[in-house]
C-alpha positions as CSV (number, residue, x, y, z in Angstrom):
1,X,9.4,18.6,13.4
2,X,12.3,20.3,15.1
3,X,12.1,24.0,14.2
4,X,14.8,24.9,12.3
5,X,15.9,27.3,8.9
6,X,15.5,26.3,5.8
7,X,18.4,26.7,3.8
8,X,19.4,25.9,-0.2
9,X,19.3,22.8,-1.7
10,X,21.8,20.8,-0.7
11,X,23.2,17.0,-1.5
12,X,22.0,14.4,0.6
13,X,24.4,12.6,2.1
14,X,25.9,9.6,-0.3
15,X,27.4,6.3,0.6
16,X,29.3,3.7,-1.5
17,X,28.1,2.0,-4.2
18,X,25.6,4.7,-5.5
19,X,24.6,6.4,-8.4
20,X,23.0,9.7,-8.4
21,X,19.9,9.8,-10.3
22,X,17.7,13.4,-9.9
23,X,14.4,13.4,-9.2
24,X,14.0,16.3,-11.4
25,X,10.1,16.7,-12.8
26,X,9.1,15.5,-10.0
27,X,10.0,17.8,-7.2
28,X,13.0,16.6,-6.6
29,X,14.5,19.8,-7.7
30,X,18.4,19.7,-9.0
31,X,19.7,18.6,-5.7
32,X,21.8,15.7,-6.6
33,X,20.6,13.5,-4.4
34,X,22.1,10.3,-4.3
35,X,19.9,7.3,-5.4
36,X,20.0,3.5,-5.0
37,X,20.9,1.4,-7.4
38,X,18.8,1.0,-10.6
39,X,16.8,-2.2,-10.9
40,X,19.5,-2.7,-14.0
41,X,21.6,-4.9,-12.6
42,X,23.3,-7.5,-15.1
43,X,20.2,-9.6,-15.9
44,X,19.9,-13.0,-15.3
45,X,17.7,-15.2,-17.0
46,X,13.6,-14.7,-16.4
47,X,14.0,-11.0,-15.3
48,X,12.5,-8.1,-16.4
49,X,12.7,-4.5,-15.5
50,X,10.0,-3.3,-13.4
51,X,7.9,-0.3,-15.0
52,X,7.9,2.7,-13.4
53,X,4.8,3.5,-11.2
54,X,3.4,7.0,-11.1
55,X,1.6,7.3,-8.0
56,X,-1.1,10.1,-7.9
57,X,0.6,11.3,-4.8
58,X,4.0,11.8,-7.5
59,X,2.3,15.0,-8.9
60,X,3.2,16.4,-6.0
61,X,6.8,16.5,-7.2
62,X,6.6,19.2,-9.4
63,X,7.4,21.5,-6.7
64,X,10.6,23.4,-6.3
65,X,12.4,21.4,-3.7
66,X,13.9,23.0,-0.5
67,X,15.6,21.0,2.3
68,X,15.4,21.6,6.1
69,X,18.9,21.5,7.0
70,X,19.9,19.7,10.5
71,X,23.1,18.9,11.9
72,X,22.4,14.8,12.2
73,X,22.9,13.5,16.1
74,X,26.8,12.4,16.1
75,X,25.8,10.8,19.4
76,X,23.4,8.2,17.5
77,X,25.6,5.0,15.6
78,X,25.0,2.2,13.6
79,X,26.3,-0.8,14.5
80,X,27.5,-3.0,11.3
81,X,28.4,-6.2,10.3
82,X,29.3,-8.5,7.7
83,X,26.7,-8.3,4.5
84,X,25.2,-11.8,3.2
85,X,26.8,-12.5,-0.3
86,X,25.0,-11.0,-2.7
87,X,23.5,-14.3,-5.1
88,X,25.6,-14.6,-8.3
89,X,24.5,-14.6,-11.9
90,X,25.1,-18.5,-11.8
91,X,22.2,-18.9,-9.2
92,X,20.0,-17.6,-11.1
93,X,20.2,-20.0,-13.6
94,X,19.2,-23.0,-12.3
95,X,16.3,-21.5,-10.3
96,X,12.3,-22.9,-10.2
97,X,9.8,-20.4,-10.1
98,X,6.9,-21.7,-9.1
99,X,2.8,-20.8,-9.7
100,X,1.3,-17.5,-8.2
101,X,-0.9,-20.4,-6.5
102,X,2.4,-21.9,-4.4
103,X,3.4,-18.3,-2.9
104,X,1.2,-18.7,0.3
105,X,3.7,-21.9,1.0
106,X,6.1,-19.6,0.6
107,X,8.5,-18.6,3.8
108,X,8.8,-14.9,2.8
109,X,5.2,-13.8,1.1
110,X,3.4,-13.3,4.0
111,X,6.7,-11.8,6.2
112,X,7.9,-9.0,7.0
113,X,11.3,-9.8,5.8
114,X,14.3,-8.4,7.9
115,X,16.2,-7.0,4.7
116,X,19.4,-4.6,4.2
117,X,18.9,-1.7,1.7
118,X,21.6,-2.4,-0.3
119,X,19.9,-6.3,-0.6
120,X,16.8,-4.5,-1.9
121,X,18.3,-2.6,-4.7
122,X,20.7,-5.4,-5.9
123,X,19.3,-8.5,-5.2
124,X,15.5,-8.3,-5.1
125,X,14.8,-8.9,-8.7
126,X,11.4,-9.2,-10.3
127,X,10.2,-11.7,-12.8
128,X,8.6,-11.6,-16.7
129,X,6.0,-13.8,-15.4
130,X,5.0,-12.2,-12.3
131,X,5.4,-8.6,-13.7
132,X,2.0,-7.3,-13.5
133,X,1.2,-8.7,-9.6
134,X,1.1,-6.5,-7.2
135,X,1.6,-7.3,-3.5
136,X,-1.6,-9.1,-1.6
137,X,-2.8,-5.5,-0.1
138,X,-3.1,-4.2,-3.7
139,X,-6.5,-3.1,-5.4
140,X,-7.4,-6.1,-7.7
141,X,-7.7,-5.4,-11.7
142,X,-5.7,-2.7,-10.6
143,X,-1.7,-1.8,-10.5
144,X,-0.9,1.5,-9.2
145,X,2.2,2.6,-7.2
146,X,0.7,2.5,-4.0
147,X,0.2,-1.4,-4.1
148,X,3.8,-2.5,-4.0
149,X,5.2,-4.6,-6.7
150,X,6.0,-8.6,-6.1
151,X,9.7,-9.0,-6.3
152,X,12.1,-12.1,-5.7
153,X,15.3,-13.0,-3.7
154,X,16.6,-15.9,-5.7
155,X,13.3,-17.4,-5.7
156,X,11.7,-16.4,-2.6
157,X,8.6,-14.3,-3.7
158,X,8.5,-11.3,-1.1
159,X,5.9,-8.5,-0.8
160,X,6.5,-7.1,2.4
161,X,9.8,-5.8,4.1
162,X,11.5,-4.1,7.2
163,X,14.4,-2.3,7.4
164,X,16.5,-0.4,10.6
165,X,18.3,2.2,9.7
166,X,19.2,6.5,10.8
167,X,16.9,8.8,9.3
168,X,19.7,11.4,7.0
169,X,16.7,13.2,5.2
170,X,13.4,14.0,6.0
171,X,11.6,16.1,3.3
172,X,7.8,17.5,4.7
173,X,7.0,19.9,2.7
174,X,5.3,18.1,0.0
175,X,1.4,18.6,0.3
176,X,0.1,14.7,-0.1
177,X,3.4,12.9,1.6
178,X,6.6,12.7,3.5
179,X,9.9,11.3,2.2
180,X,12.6,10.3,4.7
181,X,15.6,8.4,3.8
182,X,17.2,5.4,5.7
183,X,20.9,4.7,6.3
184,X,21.5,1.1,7.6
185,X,25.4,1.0,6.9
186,X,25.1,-1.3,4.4
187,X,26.1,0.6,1.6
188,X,23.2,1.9,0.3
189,X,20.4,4.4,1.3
190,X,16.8,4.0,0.7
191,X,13.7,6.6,0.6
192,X,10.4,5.9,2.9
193,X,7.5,7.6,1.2
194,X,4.3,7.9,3.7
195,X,0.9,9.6,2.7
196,X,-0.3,12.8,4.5
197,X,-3.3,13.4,6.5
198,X,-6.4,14.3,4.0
199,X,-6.2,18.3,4.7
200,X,-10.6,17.7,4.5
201,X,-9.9,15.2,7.4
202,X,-9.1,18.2,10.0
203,X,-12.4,19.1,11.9
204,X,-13.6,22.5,10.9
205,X,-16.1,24.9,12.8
206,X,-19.1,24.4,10.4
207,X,-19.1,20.8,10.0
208,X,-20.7,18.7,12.5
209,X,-19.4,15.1,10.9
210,X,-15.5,15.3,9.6
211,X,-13.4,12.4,8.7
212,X,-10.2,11.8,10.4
213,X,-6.9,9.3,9.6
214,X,-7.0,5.9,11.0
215,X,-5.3,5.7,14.6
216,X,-3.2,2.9,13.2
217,X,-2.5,4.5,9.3
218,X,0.8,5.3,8.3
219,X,0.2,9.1,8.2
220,X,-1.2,9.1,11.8
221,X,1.8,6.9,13.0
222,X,4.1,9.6,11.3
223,X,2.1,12.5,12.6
224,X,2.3,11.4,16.5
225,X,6.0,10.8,15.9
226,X,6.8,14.0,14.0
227,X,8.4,15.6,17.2
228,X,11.3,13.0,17.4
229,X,12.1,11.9,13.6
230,X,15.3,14.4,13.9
231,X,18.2,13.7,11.3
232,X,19.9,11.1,13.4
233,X,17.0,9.0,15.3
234,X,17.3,5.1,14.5
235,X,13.4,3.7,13.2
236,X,12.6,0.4,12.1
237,X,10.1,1.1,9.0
238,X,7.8,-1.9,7.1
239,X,6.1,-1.7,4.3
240,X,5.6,-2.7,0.2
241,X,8.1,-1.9,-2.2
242,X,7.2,0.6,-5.7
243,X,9.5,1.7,-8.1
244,X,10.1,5.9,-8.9
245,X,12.6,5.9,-11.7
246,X,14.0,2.3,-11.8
247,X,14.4,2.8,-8.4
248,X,12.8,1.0,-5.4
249,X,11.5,2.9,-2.6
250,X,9.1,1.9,1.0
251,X,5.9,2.4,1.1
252,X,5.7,2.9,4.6
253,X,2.9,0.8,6.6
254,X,4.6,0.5,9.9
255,X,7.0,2.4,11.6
256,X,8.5,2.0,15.2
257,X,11.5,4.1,17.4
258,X,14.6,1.9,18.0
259,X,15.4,2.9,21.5
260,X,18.9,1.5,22.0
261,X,22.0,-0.5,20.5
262,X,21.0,-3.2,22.2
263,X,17.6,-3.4,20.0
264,X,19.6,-2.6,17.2
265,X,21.8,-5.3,17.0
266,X,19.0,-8.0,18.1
267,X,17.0,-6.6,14.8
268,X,20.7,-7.3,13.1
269,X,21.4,-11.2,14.6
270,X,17.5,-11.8,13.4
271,X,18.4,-10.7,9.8
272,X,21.2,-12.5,9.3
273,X,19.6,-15.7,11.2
274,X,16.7,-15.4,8.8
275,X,19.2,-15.3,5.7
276,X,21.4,-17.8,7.0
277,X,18.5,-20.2,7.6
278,X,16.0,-19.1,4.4
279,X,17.1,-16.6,2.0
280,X,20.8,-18.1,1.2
281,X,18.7,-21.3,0.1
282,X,16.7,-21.4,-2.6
283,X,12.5,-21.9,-2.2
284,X,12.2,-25.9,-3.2
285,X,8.8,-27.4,-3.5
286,X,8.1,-31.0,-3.8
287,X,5.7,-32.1,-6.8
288,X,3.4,-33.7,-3.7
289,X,3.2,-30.6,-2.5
290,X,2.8,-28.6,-5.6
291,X,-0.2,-30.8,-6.7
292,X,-1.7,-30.0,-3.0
293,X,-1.8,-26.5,-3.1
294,X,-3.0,-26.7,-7.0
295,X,-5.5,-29.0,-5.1
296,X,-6.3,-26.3,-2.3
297,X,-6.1,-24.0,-5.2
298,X,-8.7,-25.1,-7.2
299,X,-11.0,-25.5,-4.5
300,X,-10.8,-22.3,-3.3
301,X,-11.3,-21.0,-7.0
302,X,-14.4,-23.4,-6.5
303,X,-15.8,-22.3,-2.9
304,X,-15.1,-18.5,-4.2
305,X,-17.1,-19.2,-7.5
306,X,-20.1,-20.9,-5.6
307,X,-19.7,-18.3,-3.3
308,X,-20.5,-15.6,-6.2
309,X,-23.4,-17.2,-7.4
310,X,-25.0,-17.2,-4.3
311,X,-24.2,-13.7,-3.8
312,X,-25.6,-13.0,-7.2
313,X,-28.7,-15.1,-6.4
314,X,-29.5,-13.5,-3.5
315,X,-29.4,-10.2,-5.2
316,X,-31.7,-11.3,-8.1
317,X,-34.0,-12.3,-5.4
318,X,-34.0,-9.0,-3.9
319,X,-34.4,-7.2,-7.0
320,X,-37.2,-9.7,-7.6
321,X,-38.8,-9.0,-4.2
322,X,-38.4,-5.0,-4.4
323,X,-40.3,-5.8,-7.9
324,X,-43.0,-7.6,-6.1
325,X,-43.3,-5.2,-3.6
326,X,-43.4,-2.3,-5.5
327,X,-46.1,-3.7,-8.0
328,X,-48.4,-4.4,-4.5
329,X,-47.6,-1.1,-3.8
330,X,-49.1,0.2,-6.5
331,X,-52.2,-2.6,-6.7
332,X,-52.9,-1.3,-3.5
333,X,-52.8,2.3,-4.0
334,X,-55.2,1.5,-7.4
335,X,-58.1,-0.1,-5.0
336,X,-57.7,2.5,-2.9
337,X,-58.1,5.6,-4.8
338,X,-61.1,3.1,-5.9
339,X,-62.9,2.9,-3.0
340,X,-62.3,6.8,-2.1
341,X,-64.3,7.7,-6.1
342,X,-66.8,5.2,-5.1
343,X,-67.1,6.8,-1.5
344,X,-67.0,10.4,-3.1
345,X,-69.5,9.9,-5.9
346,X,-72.3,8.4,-3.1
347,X,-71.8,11.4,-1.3
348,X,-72.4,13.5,-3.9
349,X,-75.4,11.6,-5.2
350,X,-76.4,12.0,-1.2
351,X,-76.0,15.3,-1.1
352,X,-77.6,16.5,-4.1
353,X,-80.3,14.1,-3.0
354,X,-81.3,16.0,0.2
355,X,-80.6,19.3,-1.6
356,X,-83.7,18.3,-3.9
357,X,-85.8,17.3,-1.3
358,X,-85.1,20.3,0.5
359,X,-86.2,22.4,-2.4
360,X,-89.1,20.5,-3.0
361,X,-90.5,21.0,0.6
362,X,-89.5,24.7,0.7
C-alpha cells in the first residue's frame, strides 16, 4: 500500500440511502461507518432473515480500529446510469420457488451475476426454505461465514456475484484479512472482506519445506495488487455473499483492475442487458422439465450412492487384505524362528557331542 500517516478514526464516506450500523465488538471501533441496508426490508411472503455468520476470521475485530487516511484520486469517475426497478412487494407474491434439485437449470446459480450494490442489499432476499444452504463452494454438513449464503432476486437462486465499483476504504491492519469497500454510484456501498496470507506460510531460515498461498487465492491476488489498490482505483471484485450484522458483505474470490471508462461502461451495458433479459423476469420451469431434472436428480442420488458402496467395498477389501497379510506375516515369522530353535538345538547337541569325544580321547 501507498505509504501514508495514519490518522484518527474517521467516518467513511456515506451515500444515500444508508443507515449507519457500527461494527463495534468487532473491531470496527466507534467510527460510524456507514453500512448498507439491513437484510430487513419490508418482508414479503416466504422470507426470512438471514442469521448472522461469525467467521473465525471476525475475532479479529476486537481490535481498536485505526484508518489510513488518503486523499481519494478526484481524477478517477464513475460513470452512472439509470438503476433497474427495484421488484415490488406485489411480485413477491405470486412467485414459484422451485426444489434445491432445479437450481443447476437455473440462469443465475452458476454465474457470476453482474449486480449493483444497492440490488444486493435491497433486493437479494433469502428464503425459509433455503435458509440453511450455503453456496456450491461451501464445506458440506457445514455452514460457516466463509461459504456464502444462497440468496434470491425474485426467484433467481444466485450464489455468486460481481460488482465494479472505486475502492473509498481500505482497512489492512487486521491480522487474518483485508476489508475494502466499493462505491459503484448506485446508492449504496458495499465491504469486500479477503483472507490474509497464513503468517506460517512465509519461508523462514530453518525450515527446508514451508507452505505458501495459492498463485490464484484471493489473498495472493490482493497481495500482488497491494501497490495500486489506492482510495480511488476502479476493480471489478467476485465472490459469495455472508452476512456481519444483518448486513451482506463479498467474500472476495476474484478481483481484477478496471483500466478505463471505456471497460467501465461495457461492464455497465452487460448488467443492465442481463437484467433486462433475466433478472426483471421471473425463473419459470415447466412441469416437463421439473420432472427431468427430479429425473437427472434421482439418478445422480443413485450413481453417487453406488458410487459409495463401491468405495466402501473396496476399503473393506483392503482392510481385509492388510488382515491377511499381516496374519502371513506373522505365520511366517512363527516357522521361521522354528527352523532357527531347531537349527540352534542341533548345534548345540553337535557341539557338545565333539566336546565329549574330545574329552574322552584326551
Amino acid at each position: 500500500m501507498q505509504d501514508s500517516a495514519h490518522s484518527t478514526l474517521q467516518p467513511r464516506p456515506s451515500t444515500t440511502h444508508h443507515h449507519h450500523n457500527n461494527r463495534n465488538g468487532h473491531g470496527y471501533g466507534h467510527d460510524g461507518r456507514s453500512q448498507a441496508h439491513s437484510l430487513e426490508p419490508a418482508q414479503p411472503p416466504n422470507t426470512l432473515n438471514v442469521l448472522d455468520d461469525a467467521s473465525s476470521a471476525t475475532d479479529a475485530r476486537h481490535v481498536q480500529r485505526t484508518r489510513t487516511s488518503k486523499v481519494p484520486d478526484t481524477t478517477a469517475t464513475t460513470t452512472t446510469t439509470a438503476l433497474p426497478t427495484e421488484p415490488t412487494a406485489s411480485v413477491y407474491k405470486n412467485l414459484t420457488f422451485y426444489p434445491a434439485y432445479c437450481f443447476p437449470s437455473s440462469p443465475t446459480y452458476h454465474k457470476w451475476v453482474n449486480i449493483t450494490a444497492s440490488s444486493i442489499h435491497q433486493d437479494l432476499k433469502p428464503h425459509n426454505k433455503f435458509s440453511q444452504y450455503t453456496t456450491s463452494v461451501g464445506k458440506p454438513k457445514r455452514h460457516v461465514a466463509n461459504d456464502g449464503v444462497l440468496l434470491f432476486y425474485l426467484n433467481h437462486p444466485i450464489q455468486f456475484v460481481q460488482v465494479v465499483g472505486v475502492i473509498v476504504a481500505f482497512d489492512d491492519f487486521y491480522e487474518k484479512f483485508w476489508i475494502f469497500t466499493l462505491d459503484d454510484a448506485s446508492g449504496s456501498t458495499i465491504d469486500v472482506v479477503c483472507p490474509k496470507p497464513d503468517k506460517d506460510a512465509d519461508p523462514g531460515p530453518t525450515t527446508s519445506v514451508s507452505k505458501s498461498p495459492e498463485p490464484h487465492s484471493p489473498s495472493a491476488l490482493v497481495t500482488a495488487l497491494l501497490p495500486v489498490l489506492h482510495l480511488g482505483t476502479t476493480v471489478q471484485v467476485k465472490g459469495t455473499l455472508s452476512s456481519f450484522h444483518k448486513t451482506l458483505q463479498i467474500n472476495l474470490k476474484r478481483i481484477f483492475l478496471v483500466p478505463s471508462t471505456a471497460h467501465e461502461l461495457a461492464h455497465i451495458r452487460s448488467r443492465n442487458e442481463f437484467f433486462r433479459s433475466t433478472l426483471s423476469n421471473p425463473w419459470a420451469l415447466s412441469e416437463r422439465r421439473q420432472t427431468h431434472l427430479l429425473r437427472q436428480a434421482n439418478e445422480d442420488a443413485v450413481t453417487q450412492s453406488d458410487r459409495e458402496k463401491r468405495r466402501r467395498k473396496r476399503q473393506l477389501a483392503r482392510q481385509q487384505q492388510e488382515i491377511l497379510d499381516q496374519q502371513l506375516i506373522v505365520r511366517q515369522w512363527e516357522e521361521e524362528e522354528k527352523t532357527r530353535e531347531k537349527d540352534a538345538l542341533e548345534a548345540k547337541l553337535a557341539g557338545n557331542a565333539l566336546q565329549a569325544k574330545n574329552d574322552s580321547s584326551s
